[in-house]
C-alpha positions as CSV (number, residue, x, y, z in Angstrom):
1,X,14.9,15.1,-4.8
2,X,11.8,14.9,-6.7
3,X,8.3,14.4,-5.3
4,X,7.1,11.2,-6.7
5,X,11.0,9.8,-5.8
6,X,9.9,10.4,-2.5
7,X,6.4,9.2,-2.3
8,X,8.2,6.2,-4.4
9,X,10.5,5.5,-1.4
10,X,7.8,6.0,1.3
11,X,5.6,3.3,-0.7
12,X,8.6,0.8,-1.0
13,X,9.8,1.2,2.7
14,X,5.9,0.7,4.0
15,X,5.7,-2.4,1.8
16,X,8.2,-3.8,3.8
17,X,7.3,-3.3,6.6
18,X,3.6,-4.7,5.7
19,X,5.5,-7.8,4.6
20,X,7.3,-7.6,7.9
21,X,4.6,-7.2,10.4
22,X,1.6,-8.8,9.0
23,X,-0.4,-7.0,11.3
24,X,-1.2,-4.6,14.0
25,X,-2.6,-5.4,17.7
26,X,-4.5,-3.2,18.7
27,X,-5.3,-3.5,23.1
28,X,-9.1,-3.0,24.1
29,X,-10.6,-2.1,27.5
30,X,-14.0,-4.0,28.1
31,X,-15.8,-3.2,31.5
32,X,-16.5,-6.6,33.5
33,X,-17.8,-5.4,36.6
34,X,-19.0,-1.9,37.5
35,X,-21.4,-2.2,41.0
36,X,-21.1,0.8,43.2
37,X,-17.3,1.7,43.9
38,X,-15.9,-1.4,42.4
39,X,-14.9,-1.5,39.1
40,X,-12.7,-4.0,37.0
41,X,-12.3,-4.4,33.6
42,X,-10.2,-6.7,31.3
43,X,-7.6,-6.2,28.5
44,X,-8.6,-7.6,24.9
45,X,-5.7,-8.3,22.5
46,X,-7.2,-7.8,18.6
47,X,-5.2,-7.8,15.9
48,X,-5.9,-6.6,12.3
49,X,-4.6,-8.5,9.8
50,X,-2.5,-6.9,6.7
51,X,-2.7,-9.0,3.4
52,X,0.0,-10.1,1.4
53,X,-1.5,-8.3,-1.7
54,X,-1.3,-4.9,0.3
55,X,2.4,-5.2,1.0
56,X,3.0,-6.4,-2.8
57,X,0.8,-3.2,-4.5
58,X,2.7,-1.0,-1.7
59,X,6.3,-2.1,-3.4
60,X,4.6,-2.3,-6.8
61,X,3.8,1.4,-6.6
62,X,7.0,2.5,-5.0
63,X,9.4,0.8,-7.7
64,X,7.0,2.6,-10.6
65,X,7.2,6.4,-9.1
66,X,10.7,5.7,-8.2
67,X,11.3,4.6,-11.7
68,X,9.0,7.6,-13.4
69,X,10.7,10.1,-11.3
70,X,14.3,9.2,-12.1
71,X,13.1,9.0,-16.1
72,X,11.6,12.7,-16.1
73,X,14.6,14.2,-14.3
């Protein structure tokens, strides 16, 4: 199997699964309190959006090395 077959599935599976997921969460610790031997903190949920437009240029790519790499073999 060619290289650029490869990278071409790679690119087509991860478009998938940015179609898929939309997004990642990412979990935060921020300190609340911190006064002498107490300490407490809370857990922040953030997530970081993925765009359409990523997952579509992702599958876009993928189809075109798969495509180049089958025609030069």
């Amino acid at each position: 199997m060619k290289s650029a077959t490869l990278a071409g599935i790679v690119l087509i599976v991860l478009g998938i699964l940015s179609f898929a997921y939309q997004g990642i969460s990412v979990t935060t610790q921020k300190k609340v309190v911190d006064v002498g031997p107490i300490h407490a903190t809370k857990d922040e949920k953030h997530t970081l959006p993925l765009p359409p437009i990523l997952g579509g240029l992702l599958l876009v790519g993928g189809v075109t090395l798969l495509v180049t790499g089958q025609r030069s073999a």
